[in-house]
VOBA-1610 file (N, C-alpha, C; in pm, whole numbers, padded with zeros to 5 digits, always signed):
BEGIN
Unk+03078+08328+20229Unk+03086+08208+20147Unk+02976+08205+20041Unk+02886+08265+20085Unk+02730+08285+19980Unk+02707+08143+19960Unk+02732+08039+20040Unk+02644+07925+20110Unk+02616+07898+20230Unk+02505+07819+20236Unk+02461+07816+20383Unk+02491+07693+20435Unk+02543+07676+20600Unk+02590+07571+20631Unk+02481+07484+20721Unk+02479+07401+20672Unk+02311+07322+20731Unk+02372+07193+20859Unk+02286+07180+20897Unk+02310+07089+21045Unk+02246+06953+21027Unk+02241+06829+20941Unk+02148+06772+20918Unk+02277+06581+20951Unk+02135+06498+20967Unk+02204+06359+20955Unk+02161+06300+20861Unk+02217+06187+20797Unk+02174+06111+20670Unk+02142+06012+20731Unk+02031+05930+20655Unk+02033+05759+20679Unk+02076+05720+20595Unk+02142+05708+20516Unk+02213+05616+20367Unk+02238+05537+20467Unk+02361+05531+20545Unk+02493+05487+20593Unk+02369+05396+20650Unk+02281+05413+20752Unk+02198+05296+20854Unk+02101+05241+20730Unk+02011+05241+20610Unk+01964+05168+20557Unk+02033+05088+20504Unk+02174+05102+20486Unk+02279+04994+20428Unk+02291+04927+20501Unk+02331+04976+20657Unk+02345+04866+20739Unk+02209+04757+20785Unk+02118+04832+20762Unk+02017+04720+20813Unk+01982+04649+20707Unk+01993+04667+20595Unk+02019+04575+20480Unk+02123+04504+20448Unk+02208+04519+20533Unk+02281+04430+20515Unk+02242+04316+20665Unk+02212+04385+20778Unk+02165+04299+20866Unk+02039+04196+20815Unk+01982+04247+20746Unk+01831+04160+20704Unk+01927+04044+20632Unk+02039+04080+20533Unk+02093+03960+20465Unk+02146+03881+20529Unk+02197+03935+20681Unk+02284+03802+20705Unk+02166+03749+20802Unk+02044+03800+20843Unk+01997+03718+20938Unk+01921+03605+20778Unk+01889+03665+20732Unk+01808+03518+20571Unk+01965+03446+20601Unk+02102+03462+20570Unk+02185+03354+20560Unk+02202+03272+20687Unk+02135+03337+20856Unk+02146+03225+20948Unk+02045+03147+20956Unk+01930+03222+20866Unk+01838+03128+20876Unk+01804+03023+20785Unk+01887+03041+20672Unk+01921+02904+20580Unk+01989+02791+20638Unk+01998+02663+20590Unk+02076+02611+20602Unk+02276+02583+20626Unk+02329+02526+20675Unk+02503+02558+20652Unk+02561+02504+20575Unk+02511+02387+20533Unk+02503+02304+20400Unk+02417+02238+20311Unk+02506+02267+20200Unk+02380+02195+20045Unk+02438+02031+20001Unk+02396+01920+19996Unk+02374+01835+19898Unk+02428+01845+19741Unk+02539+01860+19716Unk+02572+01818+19571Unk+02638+01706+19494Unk+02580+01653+19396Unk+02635+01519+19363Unk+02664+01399+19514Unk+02552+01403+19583Unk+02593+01300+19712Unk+02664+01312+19764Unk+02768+01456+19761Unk+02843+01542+19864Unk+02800+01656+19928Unk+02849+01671+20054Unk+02833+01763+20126Unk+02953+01888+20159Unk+02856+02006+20110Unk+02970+02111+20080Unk+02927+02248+20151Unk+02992+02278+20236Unk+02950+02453+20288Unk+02919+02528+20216Unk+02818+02645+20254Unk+02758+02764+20164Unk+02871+02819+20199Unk+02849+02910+20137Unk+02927+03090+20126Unk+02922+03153+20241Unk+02796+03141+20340Unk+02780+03200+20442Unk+02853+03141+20542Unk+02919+03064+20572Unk+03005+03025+20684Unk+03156+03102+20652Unk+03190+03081+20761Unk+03326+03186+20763Unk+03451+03064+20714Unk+03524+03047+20611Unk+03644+02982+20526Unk+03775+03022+20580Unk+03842+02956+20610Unk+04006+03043+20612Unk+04023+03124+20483Unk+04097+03247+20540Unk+04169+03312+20469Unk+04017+03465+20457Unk+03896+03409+20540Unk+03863+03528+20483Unk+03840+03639+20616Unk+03790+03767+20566Unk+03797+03898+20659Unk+03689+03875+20724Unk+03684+03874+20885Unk+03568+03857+20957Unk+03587+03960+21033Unk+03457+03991+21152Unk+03404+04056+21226Unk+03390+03979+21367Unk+03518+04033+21473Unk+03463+03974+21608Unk+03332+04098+21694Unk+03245+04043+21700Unk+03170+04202+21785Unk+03113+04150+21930Unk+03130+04256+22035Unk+03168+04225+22135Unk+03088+04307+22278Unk+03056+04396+22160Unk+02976+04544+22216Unk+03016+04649+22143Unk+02933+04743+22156Unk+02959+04882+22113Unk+03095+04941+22092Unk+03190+04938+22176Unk+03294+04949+22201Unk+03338+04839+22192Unk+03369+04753+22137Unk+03435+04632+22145Unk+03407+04531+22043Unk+03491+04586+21895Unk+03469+04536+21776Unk+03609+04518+21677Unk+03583+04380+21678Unk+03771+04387+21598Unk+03779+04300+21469Unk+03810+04306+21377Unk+03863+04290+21235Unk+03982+04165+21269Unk+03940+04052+21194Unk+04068+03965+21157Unk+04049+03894+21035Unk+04170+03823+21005Unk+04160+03749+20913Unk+04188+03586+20947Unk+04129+03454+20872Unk+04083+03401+20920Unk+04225+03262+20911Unk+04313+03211+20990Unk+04445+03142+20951Unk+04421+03019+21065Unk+04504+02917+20963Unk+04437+02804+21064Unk+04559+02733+21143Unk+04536+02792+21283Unk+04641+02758+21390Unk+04671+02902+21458Unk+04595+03049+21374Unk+04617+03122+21452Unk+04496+03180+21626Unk+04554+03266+21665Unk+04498+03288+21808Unk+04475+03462+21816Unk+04318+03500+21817Unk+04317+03595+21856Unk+04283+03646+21984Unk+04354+03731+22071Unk+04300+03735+22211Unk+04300+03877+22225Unk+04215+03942+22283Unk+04132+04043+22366Unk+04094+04010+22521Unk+04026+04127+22599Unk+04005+04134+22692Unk+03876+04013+22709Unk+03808+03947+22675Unk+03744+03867+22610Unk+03763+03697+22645Unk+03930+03706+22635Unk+03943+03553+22600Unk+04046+03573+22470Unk+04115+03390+22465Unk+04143+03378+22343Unk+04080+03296+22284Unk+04074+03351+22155Unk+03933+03239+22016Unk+04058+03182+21923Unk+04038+03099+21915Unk+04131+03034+21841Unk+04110+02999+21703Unk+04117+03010+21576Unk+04061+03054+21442Unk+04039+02907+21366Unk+04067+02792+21440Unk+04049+02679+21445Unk+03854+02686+21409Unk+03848+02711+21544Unk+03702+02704+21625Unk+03625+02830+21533Unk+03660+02923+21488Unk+03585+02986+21394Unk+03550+02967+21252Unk+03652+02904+21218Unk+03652+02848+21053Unk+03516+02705+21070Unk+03421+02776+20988Unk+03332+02644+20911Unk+03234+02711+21025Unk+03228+02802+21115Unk+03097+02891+21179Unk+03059+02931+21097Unk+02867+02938+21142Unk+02795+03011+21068Unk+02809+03158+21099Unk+02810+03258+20977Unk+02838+03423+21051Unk+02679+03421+21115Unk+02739+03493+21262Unk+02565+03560+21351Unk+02572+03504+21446Unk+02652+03384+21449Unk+02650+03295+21596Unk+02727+03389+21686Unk+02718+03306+21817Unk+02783+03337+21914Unk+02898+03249+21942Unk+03035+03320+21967Unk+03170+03214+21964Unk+03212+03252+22071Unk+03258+03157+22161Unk+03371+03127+22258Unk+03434+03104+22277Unk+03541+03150+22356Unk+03698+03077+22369Unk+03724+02984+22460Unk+03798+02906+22476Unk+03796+02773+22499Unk+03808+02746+22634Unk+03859+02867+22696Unk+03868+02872+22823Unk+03823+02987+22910Unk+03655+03004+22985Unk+03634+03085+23031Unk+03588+03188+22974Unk+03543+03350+22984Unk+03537+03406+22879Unk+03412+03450+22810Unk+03405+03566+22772Unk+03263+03593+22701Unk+03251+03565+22591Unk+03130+03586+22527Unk+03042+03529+22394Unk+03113+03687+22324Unk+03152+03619+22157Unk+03165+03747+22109Unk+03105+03693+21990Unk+03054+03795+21883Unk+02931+03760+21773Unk+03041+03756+21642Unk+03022+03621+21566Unk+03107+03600+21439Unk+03076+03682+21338Unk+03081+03769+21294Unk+02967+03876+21143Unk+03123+03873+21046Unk+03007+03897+20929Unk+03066+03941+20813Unk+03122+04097+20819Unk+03210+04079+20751Unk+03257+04224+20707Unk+03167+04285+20627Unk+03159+04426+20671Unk+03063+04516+20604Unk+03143+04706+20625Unk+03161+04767+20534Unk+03228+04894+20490Unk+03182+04953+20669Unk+03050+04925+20697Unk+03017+05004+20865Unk+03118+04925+20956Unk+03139+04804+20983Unk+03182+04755+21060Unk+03324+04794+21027Unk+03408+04750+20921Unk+03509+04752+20878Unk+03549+04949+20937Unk+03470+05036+20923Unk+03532+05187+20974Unk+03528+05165+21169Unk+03453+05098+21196Unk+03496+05073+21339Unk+03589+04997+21420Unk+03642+04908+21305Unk+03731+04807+21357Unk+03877+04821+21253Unk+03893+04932+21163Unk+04035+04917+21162Unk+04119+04998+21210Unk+04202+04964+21192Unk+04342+05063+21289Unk+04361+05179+21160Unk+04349+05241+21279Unk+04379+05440+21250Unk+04445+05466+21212Unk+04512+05475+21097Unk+04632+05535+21055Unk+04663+05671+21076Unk+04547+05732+21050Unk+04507+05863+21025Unk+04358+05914+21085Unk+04368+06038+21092Unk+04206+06087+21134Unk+04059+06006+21046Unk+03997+05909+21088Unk+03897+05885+20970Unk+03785+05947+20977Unk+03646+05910+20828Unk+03540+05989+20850Unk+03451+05881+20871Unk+03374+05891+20981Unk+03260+05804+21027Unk+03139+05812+20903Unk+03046+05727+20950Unk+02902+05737+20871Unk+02856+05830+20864Unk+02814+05938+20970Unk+02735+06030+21000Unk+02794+06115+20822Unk+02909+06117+20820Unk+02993+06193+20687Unk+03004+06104+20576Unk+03003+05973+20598Unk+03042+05932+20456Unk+02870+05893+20360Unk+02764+05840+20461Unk+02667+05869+20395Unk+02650+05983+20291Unk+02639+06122+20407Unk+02632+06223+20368Unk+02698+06259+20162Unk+02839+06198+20191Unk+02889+06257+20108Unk+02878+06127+19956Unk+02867+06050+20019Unk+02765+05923+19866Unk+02682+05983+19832Unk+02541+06051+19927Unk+02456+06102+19873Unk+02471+06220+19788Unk+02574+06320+19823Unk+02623+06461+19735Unk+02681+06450+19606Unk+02734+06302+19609Unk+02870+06272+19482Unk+02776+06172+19409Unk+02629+06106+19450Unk+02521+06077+19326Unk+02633+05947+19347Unk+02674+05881+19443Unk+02797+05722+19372Unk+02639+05649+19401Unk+02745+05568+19243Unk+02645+05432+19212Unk+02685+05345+19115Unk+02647+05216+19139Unk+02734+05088+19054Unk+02736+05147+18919Unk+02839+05150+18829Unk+02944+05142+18755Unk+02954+05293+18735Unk+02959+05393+18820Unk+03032+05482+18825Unk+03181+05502+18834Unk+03232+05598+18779Unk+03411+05618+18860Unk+03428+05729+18938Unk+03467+05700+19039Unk+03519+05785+19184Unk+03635+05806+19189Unk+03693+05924+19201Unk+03841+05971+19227Unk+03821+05970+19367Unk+03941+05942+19471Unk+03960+06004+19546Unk+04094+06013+19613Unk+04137+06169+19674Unk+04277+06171+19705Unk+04268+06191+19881Unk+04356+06117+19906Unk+04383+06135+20082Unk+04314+05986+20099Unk+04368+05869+20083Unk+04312+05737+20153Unk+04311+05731+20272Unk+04410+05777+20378Unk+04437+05744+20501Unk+04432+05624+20528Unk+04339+05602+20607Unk+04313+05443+20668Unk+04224+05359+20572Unk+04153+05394+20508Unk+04050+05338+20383Unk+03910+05315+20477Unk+03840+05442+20531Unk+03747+05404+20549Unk+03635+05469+20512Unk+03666+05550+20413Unk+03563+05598+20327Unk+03568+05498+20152Unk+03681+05498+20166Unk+03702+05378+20069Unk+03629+05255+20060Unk+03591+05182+20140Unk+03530+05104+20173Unk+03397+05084+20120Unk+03326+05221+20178Unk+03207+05191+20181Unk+03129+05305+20001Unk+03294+05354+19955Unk+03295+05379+19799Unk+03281+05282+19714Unk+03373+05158+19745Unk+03433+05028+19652Unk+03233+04943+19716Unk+03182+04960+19792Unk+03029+04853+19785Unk+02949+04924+19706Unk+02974+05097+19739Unk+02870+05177+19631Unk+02851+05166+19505Unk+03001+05130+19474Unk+03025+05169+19357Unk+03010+05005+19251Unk+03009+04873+19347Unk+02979+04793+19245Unk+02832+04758+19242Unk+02778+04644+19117Unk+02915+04653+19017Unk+02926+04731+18881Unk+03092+04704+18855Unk+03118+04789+18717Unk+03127+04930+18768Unk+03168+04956+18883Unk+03269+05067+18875Unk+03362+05108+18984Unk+03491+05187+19000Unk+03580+05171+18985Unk+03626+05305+19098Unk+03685+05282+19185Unk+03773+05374+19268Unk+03894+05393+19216Unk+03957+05505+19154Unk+04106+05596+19197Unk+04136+05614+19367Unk+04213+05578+19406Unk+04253+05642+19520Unk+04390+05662+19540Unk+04407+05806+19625Unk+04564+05826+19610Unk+04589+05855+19774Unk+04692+05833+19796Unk+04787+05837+19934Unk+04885+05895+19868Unk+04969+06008+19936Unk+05088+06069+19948Unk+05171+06029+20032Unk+05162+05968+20155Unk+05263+05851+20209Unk+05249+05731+20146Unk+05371+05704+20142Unk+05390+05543+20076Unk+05352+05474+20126Unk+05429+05468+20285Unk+05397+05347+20373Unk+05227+05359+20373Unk+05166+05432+20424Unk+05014+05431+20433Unk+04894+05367+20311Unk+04990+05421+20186Unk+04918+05371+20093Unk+04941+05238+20088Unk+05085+05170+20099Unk+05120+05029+20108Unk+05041+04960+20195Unk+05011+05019+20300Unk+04927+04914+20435Unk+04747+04953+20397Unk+04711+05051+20322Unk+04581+05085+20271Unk+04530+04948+20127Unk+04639+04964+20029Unk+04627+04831+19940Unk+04629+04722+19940Unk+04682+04695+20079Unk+04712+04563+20151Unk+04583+04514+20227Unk+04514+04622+20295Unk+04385+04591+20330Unk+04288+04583+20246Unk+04277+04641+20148Unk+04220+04657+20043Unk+04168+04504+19987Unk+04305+04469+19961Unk+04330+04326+19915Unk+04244+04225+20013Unk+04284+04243+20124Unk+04229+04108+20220Unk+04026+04153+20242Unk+04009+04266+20238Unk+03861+04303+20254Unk+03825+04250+20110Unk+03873+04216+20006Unk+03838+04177+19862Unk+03780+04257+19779Unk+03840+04382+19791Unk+03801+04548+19756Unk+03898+04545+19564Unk+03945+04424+19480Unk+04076+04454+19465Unk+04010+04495+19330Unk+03880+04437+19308Unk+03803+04406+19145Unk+03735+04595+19145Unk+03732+04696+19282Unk+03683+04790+19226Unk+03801+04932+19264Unk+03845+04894+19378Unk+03945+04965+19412Unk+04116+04998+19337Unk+04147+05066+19250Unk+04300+05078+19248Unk+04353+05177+19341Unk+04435+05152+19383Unk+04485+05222+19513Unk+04648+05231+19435Unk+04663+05403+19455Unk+04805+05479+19385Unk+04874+05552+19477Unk+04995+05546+19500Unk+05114+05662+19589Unk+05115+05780+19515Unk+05107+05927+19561Unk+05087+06022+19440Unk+05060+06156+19562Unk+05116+06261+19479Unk+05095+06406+19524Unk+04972+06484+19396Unk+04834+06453+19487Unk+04777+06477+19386Unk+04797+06670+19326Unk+04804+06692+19414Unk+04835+06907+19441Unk+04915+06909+19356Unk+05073+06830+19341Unk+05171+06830+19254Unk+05129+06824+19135Unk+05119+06666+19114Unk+05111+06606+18972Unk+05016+06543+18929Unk+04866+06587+18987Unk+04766+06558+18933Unk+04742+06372+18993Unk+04615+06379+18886Unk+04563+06256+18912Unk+04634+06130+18838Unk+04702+06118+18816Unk+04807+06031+18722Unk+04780+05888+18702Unk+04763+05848+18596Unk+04625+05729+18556Unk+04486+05751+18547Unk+04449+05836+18571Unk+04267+05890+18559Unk+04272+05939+18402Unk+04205+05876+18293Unk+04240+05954+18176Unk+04103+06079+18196Unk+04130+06171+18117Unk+04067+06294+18112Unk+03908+06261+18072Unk+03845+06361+18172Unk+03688+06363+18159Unk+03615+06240+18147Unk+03670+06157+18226Unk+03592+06023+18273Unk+03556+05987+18441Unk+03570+06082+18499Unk+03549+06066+18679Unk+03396+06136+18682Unk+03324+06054+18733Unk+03178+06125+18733Unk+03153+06164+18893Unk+03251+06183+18964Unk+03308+06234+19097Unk+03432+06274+19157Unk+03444+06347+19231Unk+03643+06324+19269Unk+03597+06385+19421Unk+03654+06290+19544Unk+03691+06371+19679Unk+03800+06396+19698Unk+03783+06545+19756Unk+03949+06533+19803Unk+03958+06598+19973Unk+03977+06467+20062Unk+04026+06483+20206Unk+04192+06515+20214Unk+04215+06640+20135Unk+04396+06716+20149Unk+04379+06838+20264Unk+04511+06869+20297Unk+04493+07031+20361Unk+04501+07149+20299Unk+04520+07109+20169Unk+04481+07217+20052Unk+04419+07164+19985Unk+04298+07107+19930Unk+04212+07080+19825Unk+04217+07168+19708Unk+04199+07306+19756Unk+04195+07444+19640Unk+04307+07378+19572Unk+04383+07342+19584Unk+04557+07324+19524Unk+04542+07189+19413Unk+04426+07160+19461Unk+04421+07010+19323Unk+04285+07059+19297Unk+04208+07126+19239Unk+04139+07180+19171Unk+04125+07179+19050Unk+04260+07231+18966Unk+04303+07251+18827Unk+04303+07141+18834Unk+04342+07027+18852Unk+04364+06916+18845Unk+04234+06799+18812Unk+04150+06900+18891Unk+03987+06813+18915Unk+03942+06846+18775Unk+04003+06927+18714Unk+03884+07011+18635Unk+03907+06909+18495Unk+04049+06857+18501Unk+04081+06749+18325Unk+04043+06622+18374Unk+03993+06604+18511Unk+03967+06438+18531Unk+03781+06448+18557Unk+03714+06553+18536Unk+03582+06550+18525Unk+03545+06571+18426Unk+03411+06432+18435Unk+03330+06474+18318Unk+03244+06653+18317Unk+03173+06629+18241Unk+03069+06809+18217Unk+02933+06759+18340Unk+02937+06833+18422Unk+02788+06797+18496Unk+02854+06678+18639Unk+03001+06674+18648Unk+03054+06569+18740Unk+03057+06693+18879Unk+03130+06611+18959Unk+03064+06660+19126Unk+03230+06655+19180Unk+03219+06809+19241Unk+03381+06783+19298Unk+03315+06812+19472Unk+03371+06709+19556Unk+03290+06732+19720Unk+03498+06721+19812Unk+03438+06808+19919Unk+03616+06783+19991Unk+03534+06808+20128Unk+03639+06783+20221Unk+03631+06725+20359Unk+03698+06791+20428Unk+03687+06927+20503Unk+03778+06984+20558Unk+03753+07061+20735Unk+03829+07012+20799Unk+03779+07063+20961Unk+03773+07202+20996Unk+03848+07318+20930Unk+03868+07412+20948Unk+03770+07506+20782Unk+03671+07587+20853Unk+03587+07687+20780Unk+03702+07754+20710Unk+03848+07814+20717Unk+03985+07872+20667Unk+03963+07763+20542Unk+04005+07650+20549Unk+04002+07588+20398Unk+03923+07567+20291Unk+03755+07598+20356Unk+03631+07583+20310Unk+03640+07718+20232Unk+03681+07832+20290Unk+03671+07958+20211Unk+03788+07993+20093Unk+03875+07894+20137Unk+03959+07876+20012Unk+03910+07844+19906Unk+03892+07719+19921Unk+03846+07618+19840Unk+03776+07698+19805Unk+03640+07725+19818Unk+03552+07826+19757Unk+03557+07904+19654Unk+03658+07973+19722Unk+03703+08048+19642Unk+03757+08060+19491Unk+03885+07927+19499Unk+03906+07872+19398Unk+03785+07795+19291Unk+03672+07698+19341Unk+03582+07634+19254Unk+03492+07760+19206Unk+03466+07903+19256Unk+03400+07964+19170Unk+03482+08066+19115Unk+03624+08053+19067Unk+03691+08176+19006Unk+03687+08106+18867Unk+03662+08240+18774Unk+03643+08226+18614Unk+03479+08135+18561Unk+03415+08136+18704Unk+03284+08040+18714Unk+03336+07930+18639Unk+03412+07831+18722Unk+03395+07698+18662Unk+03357+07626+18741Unk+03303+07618+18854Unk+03190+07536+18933Unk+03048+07630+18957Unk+02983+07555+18995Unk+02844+07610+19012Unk+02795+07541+19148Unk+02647+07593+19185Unk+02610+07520+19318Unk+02682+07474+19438Unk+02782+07573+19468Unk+02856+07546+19580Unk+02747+07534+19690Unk+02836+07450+19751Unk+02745+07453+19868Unk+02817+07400+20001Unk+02771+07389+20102Unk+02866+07359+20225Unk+02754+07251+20347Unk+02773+07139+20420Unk+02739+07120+20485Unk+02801+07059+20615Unk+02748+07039+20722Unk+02815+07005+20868Unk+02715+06925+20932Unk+02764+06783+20945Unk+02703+06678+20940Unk+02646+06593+21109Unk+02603+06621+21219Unk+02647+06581+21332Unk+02507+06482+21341Unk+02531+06362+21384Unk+02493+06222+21455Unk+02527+06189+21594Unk+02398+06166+21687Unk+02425+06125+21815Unk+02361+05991+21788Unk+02427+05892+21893Unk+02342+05761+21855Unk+02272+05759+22062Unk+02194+05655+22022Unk+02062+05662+22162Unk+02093+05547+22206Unk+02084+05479+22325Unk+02068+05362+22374Unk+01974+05333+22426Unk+01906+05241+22424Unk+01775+05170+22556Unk+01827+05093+22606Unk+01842+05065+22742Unk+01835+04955+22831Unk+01745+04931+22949Unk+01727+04832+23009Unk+01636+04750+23094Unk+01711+04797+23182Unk+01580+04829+23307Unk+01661+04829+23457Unk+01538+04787+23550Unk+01618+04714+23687Unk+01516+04676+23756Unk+01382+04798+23777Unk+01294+04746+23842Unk+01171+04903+23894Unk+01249+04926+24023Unk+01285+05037+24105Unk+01307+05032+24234Unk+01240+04969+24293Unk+01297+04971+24407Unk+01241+04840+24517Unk+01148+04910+24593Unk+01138+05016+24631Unk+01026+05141+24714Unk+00918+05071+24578Unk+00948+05100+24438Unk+00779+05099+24354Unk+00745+05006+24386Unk+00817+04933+24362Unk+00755+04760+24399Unk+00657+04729+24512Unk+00724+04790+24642Unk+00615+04806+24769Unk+00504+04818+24749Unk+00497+04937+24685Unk+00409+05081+24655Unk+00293+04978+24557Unk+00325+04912+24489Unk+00235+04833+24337Unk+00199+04677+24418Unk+00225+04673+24538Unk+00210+04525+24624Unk+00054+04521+24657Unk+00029+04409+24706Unk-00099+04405+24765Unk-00088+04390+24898Unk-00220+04445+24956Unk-00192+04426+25109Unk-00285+04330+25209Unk-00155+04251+25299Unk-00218+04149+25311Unk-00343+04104+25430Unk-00404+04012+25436Unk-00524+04039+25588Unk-00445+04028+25694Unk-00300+04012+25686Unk-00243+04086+25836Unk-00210+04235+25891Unk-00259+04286+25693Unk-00230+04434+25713Unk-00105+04482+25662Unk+00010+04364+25636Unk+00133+04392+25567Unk+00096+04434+25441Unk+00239+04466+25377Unk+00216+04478+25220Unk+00328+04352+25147Unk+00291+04340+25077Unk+00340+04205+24994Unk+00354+04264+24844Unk+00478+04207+24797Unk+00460+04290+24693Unk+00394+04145+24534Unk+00385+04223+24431Unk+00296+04120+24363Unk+00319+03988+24306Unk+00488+04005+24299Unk+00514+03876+24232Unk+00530+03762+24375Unk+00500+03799+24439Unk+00492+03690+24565Unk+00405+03603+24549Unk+00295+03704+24535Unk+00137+03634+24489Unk+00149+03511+24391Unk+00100+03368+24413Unk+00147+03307+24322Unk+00026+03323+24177Unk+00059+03325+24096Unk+00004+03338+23953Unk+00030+03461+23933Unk+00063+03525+23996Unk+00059+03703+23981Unk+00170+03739+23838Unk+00169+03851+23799Unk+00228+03917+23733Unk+00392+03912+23780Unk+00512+03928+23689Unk+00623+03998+23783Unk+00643+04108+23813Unk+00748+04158+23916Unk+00756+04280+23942Unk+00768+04382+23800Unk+00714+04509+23786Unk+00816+04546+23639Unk+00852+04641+23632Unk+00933+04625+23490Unk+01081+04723+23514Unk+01045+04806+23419Unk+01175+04907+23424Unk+01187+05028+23368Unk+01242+05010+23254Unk+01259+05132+23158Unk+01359+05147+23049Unk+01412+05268+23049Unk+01539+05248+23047Unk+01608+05430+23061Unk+01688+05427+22909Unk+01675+05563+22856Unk+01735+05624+22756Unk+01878+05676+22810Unk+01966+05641+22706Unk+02100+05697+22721Unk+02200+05775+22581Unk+02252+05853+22646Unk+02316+05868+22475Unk+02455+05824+22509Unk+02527+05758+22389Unk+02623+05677+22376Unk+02713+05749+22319Unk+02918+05752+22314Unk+02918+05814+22225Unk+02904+05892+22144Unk+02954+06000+22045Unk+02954+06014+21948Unk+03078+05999+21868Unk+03072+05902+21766Unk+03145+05870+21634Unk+03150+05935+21544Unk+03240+06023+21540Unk+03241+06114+21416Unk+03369+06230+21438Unk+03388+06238+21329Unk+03499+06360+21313Unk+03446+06496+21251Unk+03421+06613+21313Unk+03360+06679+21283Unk+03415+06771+21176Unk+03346+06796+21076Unk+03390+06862+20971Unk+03337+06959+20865Unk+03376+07010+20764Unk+03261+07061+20654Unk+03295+06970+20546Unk+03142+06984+20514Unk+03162+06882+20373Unk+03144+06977+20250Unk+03205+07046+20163Unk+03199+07120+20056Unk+03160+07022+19917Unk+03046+07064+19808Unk+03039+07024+19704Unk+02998+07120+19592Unk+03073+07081+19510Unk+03029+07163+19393Unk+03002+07104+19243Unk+02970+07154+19158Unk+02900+07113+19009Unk+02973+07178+18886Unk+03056+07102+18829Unk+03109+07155+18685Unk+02940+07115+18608Unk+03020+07257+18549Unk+02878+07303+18421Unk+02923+07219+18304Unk+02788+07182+18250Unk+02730+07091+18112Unk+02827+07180+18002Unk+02879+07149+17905Unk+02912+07241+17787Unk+02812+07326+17717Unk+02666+07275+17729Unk+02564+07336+17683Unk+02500+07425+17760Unk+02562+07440+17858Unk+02483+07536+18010Unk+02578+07646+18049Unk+02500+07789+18056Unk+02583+07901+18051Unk+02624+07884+18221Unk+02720+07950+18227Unk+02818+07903+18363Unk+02771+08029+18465Unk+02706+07993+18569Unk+02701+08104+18693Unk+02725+08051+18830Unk+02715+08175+18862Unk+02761+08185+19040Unk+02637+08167+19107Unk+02698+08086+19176Unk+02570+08037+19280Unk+02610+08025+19418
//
């Protein structure tokens, strides 16, 4: 390949998210309403009918709705009734009316939104989509091509990169998929950066992208090499072509194709893997406890929290690994040359 395939994780994907966590904890810690004209009117930060929320529940146990008044969502959980959620502050804790655990109200966010929608298709987790924001340089009012929407969950977190003032292409080759991809699109309120198109990009190109205005293009196809020619009239000079492919067979294609007649440069290849860690609390065994007791003038042992004023017994913390989220893959990127820059192999 005459690139080297590197083993590395990004934080893009987690400084977004904890920036976005810092925002919503400032919005629980504001007020829920403002004073205007001697009326009283909800902020922005409470959850409204009609908009996209976040039930979270645990790690495993995170679901996407939208917000209708008289409807009922139920899980293993309980049923929450969307009554009782409308006019919550997002961050609280909500219950269902009968019995039932606490599940956490949040805003929609491109991280949450890839864990909680339905699969249409194989998607690419954080560990990859960081990765590949950082390779493709996206940033507000850029334009992003991209072909293979699937489920829209790289989409997602393209359409926050990218505002504001700029603009996602995206293409689906199933209809139905693209139909239920624009449709979500719509309700996540993706609609001001996202256009979402039905299209064989391999066939007939990028169709609506006018020429040498994409200052990126992905393409998650099973032939990428095959929309190439295609990449080459929808990039600017110095734009970034990156693809997504599970099998090293398509990577050497592809390859192949972005450096014939040298019209890409800086190929390069990477393979992206993320484990996530857990901490949790556990009692101390009951033997340490003995063992850390005092002993008493009958000669027993007593352990310390008996003692009154004493300390409590204390506990442990065990490390766990959780999961892994991710679809494993190569991430290929490459560099069309400047008009002013002699063209080589790299």
């Amino acid at each position: 390949l005459g690139s080297s395939v590197l083993s590395l994780s990004c934080c893009q994907g987690a400084v977004m998210a904890a920036q976005d966590g810092l925002a919503a904890s400032e919005d629980i810690a504001g007020a829920t309403a403002v004073a205007v004209s001697g009326k009283t009117e909800k902020c922005w930060h409470t959850a409204k009918e009609g908009d996209s929320v976040i039930l979270w529940g645990g790690y495993n146990q995170i679901s996407g709705l939208v917000l209708r008044a008289g409807a009922i969502f139920n899980n293993r959980y309980g049923s929450f009734h969307h009554d009782d959620l409308i006019g919550q502050t997002f961050g609280l804790k909500v219950r269902p009316r009968k019995g039932g655990a606490w599940m956490a109200l949040l805003r929609s966010t491109p991280e949450l939104i890839t864990q909680s929608l339905v699969h249409r298709t194989q998607i690419i987790y954080h560990a990859d989509i960081s990765l590949i924001l950082t390779l493709l340089d996206v940033q507000p009012g850029k334009v992003i091509v991209e072909a293979g929407t699937g489920s829209g969950s790289l989409s997602s977190s393209f359409a926050r990169a990218l505002r504001p003032g700029g603009k996602l292409h995206t293409f689906e080759y199933h209809e139905e998929r693209q139909r239920q991809a624009a449709a979500d699109f719509e309700r996540y309120g993706f609609q001001d950066v996202i256009l979402s198109k039905h299209g064989d990009v391999c066939s007939h190109g990028f169709v609506g992208v006018p020429d040498a205005t994409a200052d990126g293009i992905f393409l998650d196809l099973p032939a990428p090499w095959q929309a190439i020619p295609h990449a080459d009239r929808c990039l600017i000079d110095g734009g970034k072509v990156c693809t997504f492919s599970p099998c090293i067979e398509q990577i050497e294609k592809t390859a192949a194709e972005l450096r014939r007649n040298d019209r890409y440069y800086d190929v390069r290849v990477f393979e992206s893997l993320a484990m996530n860690w857990g901490v949790k609390e556990e009692p101390c065994p009951k033997r340490r406890q003995v063992a850390q007791g005092q002993r008493t003038t009958s000669g027993s042992l007593e352990t310390a929290a008996e003692e009154p004023g004493s300390l409590p017994p204390p506990t442990s913390w065990l490390s766990y690994q959780m999961p892994m989220r991710s679809h494993t893959s190569y991430v290929l990127i490459a560099t069309k040359p400047p008009c002013d820059e002699p063209k080589a192999v790299v």
